[in-house]
Structure formats: structure tokens, C-alpha cells
N, C-alpha and C positions, 0 to 999 in steps of 0.2 A: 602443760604436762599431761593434761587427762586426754587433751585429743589426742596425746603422741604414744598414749599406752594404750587409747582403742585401735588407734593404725597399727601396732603391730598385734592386739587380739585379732583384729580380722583379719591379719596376715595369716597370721597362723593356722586359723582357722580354715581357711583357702587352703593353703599347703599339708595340711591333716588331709583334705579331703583330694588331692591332687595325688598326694603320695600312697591315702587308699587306695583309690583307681589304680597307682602305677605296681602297688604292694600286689594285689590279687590280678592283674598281669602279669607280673613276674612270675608267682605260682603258676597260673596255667600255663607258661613258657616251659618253666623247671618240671611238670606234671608232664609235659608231652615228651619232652626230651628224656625223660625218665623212661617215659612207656615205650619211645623206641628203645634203647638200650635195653631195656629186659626183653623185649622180643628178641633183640638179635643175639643178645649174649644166651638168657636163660631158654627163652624157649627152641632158638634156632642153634645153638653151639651145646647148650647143656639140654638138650629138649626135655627142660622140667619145666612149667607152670605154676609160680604160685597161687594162691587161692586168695582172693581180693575177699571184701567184709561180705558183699549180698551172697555170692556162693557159699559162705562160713555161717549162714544163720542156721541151716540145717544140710551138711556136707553127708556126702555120701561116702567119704572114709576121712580117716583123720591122719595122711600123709606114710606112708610105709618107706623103708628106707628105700631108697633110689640109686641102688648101685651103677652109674653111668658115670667114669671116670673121666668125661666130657666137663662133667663140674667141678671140679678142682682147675681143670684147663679155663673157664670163662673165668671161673671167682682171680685165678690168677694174672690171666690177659688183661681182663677188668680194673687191676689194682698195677698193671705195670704202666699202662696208657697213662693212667690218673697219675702217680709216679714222674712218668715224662710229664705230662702237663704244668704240674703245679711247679713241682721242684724247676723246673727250669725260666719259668715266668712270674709266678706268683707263692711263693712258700707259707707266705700268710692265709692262702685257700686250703692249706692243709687243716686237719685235724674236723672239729665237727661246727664250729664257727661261731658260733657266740661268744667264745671268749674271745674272737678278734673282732668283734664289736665292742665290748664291754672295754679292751685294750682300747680300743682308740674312744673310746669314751672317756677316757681318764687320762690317757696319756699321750692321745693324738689331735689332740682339740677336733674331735672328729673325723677325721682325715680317712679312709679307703680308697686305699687306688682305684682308678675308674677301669682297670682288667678286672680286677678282685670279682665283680658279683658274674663278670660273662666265661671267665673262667671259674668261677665257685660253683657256676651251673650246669656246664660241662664234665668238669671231672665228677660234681658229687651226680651226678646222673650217669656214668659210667661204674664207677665205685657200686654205688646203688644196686644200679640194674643187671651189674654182673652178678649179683648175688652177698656183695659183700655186708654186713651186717650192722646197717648202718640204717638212720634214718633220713627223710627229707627236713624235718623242721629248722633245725638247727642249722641248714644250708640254706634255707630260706630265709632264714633271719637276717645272718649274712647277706646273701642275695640284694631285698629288700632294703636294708641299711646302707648296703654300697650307693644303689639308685637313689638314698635321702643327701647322701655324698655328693656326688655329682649333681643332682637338682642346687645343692648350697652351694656349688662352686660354679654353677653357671649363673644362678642369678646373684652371684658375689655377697652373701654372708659373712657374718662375723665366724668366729671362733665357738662361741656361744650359739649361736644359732644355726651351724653346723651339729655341734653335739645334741641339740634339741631334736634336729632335723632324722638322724639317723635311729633314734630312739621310736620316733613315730613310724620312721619306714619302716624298723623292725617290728614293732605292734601289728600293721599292718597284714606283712607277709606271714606271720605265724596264725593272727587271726582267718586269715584265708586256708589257709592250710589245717590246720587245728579246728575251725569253723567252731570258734569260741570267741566271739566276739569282747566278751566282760574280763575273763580271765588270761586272757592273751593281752588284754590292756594293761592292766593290774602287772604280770609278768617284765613285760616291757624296763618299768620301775623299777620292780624288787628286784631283779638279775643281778644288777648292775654294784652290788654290796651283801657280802658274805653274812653281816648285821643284820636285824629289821631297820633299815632304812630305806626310805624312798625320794626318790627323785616327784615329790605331790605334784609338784607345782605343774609338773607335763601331764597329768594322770587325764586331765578333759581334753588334750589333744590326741593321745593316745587311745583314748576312749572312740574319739570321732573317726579316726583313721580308721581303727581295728572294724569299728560298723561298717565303715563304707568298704571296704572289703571285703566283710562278712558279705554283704549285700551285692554286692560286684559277682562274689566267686559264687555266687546262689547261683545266677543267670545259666551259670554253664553247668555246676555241679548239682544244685537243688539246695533247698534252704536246710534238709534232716540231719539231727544229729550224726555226726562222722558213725556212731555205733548202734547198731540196733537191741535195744534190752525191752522186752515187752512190759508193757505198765506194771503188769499183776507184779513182776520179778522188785519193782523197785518200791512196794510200800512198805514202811517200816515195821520194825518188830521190837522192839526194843528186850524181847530175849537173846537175841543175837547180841547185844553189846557187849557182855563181858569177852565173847570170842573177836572182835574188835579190837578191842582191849590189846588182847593178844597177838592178833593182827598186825597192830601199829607198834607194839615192843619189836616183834619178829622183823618187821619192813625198816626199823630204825639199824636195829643188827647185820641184815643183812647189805643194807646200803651203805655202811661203814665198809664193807667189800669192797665195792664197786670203784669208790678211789685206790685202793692200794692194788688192787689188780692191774686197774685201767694206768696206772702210773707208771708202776713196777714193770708192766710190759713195756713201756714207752722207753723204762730205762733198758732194760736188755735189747729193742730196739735199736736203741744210740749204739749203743755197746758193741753189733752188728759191724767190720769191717768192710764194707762195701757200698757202693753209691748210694747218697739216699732216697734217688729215684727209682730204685731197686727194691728197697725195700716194703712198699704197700705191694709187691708182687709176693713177695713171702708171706704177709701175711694174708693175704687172697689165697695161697694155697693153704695156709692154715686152715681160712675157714673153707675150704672146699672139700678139704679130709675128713674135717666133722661134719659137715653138709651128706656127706656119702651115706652116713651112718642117720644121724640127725638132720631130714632139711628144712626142718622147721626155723633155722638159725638163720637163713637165710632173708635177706631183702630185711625191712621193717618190721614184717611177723605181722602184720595189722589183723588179717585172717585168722588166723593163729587167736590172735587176744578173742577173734569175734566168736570162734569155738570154744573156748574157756570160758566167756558170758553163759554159752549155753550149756556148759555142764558135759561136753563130751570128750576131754582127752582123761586118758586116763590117770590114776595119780603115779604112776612110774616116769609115765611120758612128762610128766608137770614136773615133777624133782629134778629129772634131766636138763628139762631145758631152764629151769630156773638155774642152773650152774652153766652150762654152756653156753649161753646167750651171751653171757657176761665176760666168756671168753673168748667168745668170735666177735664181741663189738670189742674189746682188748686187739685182738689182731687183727681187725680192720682199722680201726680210728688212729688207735696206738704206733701203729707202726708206720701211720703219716696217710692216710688211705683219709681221702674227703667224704664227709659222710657226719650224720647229728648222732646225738646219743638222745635224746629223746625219744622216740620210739623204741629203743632195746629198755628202756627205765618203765617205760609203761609195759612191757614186754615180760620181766623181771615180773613188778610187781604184778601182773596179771598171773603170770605162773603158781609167785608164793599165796596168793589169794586163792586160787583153783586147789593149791595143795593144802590147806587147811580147811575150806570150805570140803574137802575130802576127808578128810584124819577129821573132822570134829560132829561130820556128817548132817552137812549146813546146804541149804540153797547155793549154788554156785553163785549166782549172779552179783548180788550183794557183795557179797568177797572177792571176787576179783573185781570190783567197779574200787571197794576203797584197796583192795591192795595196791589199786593203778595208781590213786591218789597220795598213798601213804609214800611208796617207796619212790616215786618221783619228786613228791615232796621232800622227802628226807635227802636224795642223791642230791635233787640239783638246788636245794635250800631253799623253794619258794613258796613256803608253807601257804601263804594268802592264797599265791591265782593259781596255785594247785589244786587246791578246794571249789574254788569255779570252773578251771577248764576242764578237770574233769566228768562235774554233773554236767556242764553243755555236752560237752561230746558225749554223752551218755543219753539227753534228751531230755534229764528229767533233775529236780531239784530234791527229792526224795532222802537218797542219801548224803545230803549234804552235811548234818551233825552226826552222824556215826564215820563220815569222811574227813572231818575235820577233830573229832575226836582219832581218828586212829593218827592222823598229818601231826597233829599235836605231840602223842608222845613220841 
């Protein structure tokens, strides 16, 4: 009996590290496919550019509207192609994808079609790159998870050791991405249950995987935090905490939002008389009418969050897009348009952070690092690896109890 539980530790152990490698391969597959489709759509159909994090650490303006009605045209070509894609091959690539891992965690003994992750990379890198308001992670995850699928069905798994399997390829690919190796592990587990409960028993596999991807996606991207927040911005103050406090009420309140929107639209969507391959093309022009005005709504906004660390949008500009955000990832995701909501949730919370850190006349930085933490935490319930992934991505372990004090309430 004890040899036959060290043969499958080592197994496992093996296939952590296999599906690492194959986790932050898949990212840099889904990263390059990304960045053509934003050339060809944004900058060559909509000739707008968004502002990636190294240009956003000190930008020489902070976006002015962009009246080229070329952008309404890409955001909605963007969302008809993805549309044809998914709807006609795979409908389960729709939406932002984690919840069709978590589905077949519980109610597929595992199972993703083996199209699933080559078509979840396609369409969410079209979605994506045309502008529409959607993140990568959440497609990664997917992605990632499909490839733990297919690895269990080629070397013929059980039931069990399929659902184990796509749990690690998801750790993996978000760790790559996210390049939060701790809290993208932790994550993995807690997703998967509305509850504090956790799937423990995978948390050392998932731990292995998430590093060896961490460490894989270095090679090409570098080992720095996703964010740049300079030291001095992240030591503590502990006069700031009562405005925390506040912080983490306001990010609780406000991400009670974020479902009845993102839902509500999904129902007026249905409700919509016409193909539903049609449909992520309307809501592609949704977001390309407020892009006209707003183009900060566009893409993932990562740039966007990295000028709110530094304290330069103003608090008009931050009110706005704390409410629009919420409505252009509504009529992208919502309306069947492939794409994560994790990056518009740290997008969110960076805003309402930047806007109190304003009105209370506070250091920005600090404030939006936990606003990113609180209201992600609060949307997508994963209070734990909330609280690590975003000091990783951040560089620094500093805010970590004023981050989990605001996660908390």
C-alpha cells in the first residue's frame, strides 16, 4: 500500500511539472496571438494603441477621447468573428471561462473538449485584441485546463485524476500570466466553491505547477512583478487604515454591482431575437460607442491600472471608468463575447481605489493596490489568493494586512 501511494505521489508530481511547462506555453501562444489581433484590429483598423504597463509608469498624457469611428467597426468585427467561432463549434468557449472549468470539475469528471482550449485561444484573442473589454486570465485558465484534459486522456486517467489534472493546468496558466506563482496556487482550490472550502489535498501540486510556470514564463517575459509600484509608495502607515476600512466597505458595495449587471445583461442578451452568433457583434459595438468617448474601457486596461498606481488620472476620469468598465465588460462577456473578467475586476477596483485615495487626499498607490485586492476579492469570492496575488503582482509584501483587512470586510 505505501509503495502504491508513493507511485502515484511521483506521478503527480511529474505531471505538475509537465503541465507547468505546458501552462506557460500555452500563455505565450495565447500572448502572441493576442498581440497580433490588437495590431491588426486596434492599431491597423482602429489606428488606436493601447498603452501597455512600462509606458504607463510615467505616460505623457492620460488618453483623450479618440473620436475614429474605425472603433466601433474593429470592437464589432472583433465580436462577430468570435461569435461565428465559438457558437458554431464550441459554445462552451463562450463567456470568460473559468466557470467552464469549475463546470466540469464538478460535473464532468473533468472532461473539455479537446477544440475547447484551441478555439478558447482564438476567439478570446480576437475578442481581446479587437478592443473588447475583456481580460486574458480567465481564458487562460480555460486554455491551460483543456491541455490538463487532453494530457489525462492520452495517458488514460481515471475520472479522478482527470479532475485533479485540470485544476493544476489551471494554477499553471494563470500563474504564468498573473506571474503570481503563491496566490494563483491557493486560487486554483478556492474557485472551485462559493464556501471557504478547499480542494487541500491538490494545493502541493498546484503550488509545483504554478512555480514551474512562474519560472518557465520568466525565460521570455522576466521574472518583475506584472506592476511597477516604487518601494518608498508601499511602506506602511498605519494612519491610512481607518480609510481602508472604508475602502473595503465601499469595494464590498460596489462588487455586489458587478453580478446583477453582468447577469442582467446576459438576460437582455437572451431576450435579443436573433442568432446567437450575432450577438457578441452587438455587444462589440456597444463597447466601441463608449470607447469613442471613453477608450480607456478598452482591452484589459492593464496600462490604465499602471497610471492609477502612479497617481495621474484624474478623479472625474476614475468615477467614470469605475462605472463604465463594468458596462463594457457586461457587453462583451455578457453578450457571449470570449474574454476573462478578471482584469476589468482589478480594473474596477483600481479605479474605486484611485477615487478615494482622491476625495480623502491619500497617497494613490496604497489605494489602488488594495482597492485591486478588495473588490476582486469580493466579486470573484477568493478572499485567500486574492490577498497574495495581488502583493506578487505588485512586487512587494507590504500591503499585505491593510489588503486583507479591506478583502475581509
Amino acid at each position: 500500500m505505501a509503495a502504491w501511494i508513493e507511485r502515484v505521489e511521483l506521478r503527480r508530481v511529474l505531471d505538475s511539472v509537465l503541465l507547468g511547462l505546458v501552462g506557460a506555453g500555452a500563455t505565450l501562444l495565447f500572448h502572441w496571438i493576442l498581440e497580433f489581433c490588437q495590431w491588426l484590429f486596434l492599431d491597423k483598423i482602429a489606428h488606436y494603441v493601447l498603452p501597455s504597463i512600462s509606458d504607463s509608469i510615467a505616460p505623457k498624457s492620460i488618453g483623450a477621447p479618440h473620436f475614429d469611428w474605425w472603433i466601433p467597426v474593429a470592437t464589432t468585427l472583433g465580436g462577430l468573428i468570435s461569435g461565428i467561432l465559438v457558437f458554431t463549434w464550441a459554445p462552451e468557449a463562450e463567456g470568460h471561462g473559468t466557470d467552464t472549468v469549475v463546470n466540469a470539475f464538478h460535473r464532468l469528471a473533468g472532461n473539455i473538449r479537446a477544440r475547447v482550449p484551441f478555439l478558447k485561444m482564438i476567439a478570446s484573442g480576437i475578442t481581446i485584441g479587437s478592443g473588447g473589454s475583456a481580460g486574458r486570465e480567465g481564458p487562460t485558465a480555460l486554455i491551460a485546463a483543456g491541455f490538463g484534459t487532453i494530457y489525462a486522456n492520452v495517458t488514460k486517467r481515471s475520472d479522478q485524476e482527470r479532475r485533479f489534472l485540470i485544476l493544476v493546468g489551471m494554477a499553471a496558466g494563470l500563474s504564468a500570466v498573473f506571474r503570481s506563482p503563491i496566490g494563483t496556487a491557493i486560487f486554483a482550490i478556492e474557485v472551485l466553491y462559493s464556501a471557504m472550502e478547499f480542494e487541500s489535498h491538490i494545493l502541493i501540486y498546484t503550488l509545483l505547477a504554478s512555480v514551474v510556470a512562474y519560472a518557465a514564463n520568466g525565460i521570455y517575459f522576466g521574472l518583475q512583478p506584472l506592476f511597477h509600484v516604487p518601494a518608498q509608495l508601499l511602506l506602511p502607515d498605519y494612519r491610512y487604515y481607518p480609510w481602508y476600512v472604508a475602502l473595503g466597505l465601499a469595494a464590498g458595495l460596489v462588487a455586489t454591482a458587478l453580478p446583477v449587471i453582468f447577469y442582467g445583461m446576459r438576460d437582455v442578451f437572451h431576450a435579443i431575437p436573433c442568432p446567437q452568433i450575432f450577438k457578441p457583434a452587438i455587444g462589440g459595438l456597444g463597447v466601441g460607442l463608449i470607447a469613442l468617448f471613453f477608450p480607456q474601457v478598452l482591452g484589459g486596461g492593464y496600462g490604465w491600472m499602471q497610471m492609477t498606481i502612479g497617481g495621474f488620472l484624474p478623479l472625474h476620469l476614475l468615477i467614470a471608468l469605475l462605472f463604465l468598465k463594468i458596462l463594457s465588460l457586461a457587453f462583451t462577456v455578457s453578450s457571449g463575447g470570449s474574454g476573462g473578467v478578471f482584469a476589468p475586476s482589478l480594473f474596477v477596483g483600481a479605479m474605486l481605489g484611485g477615487t478615494l485615495a482622491a476625495v480623502f487626499h491619500q497617497p494613490a498607490a496604497g489605494f489602488v493596490i488594495v482597492g485591486m485586492a478588495a473588490f476582486f476579492g469580493a466579486a470573484a469570492r477568493v478572499p485567500m489568493a486574492t490577498i497574495l496575488m495581488v502583493s506578487e503582482m505588485t512586487g512587494g509584501y507590504q500591503p499585505l494586512v491593510p489588503a486583507g483587512l479591506a478583502v475581509i470586510l
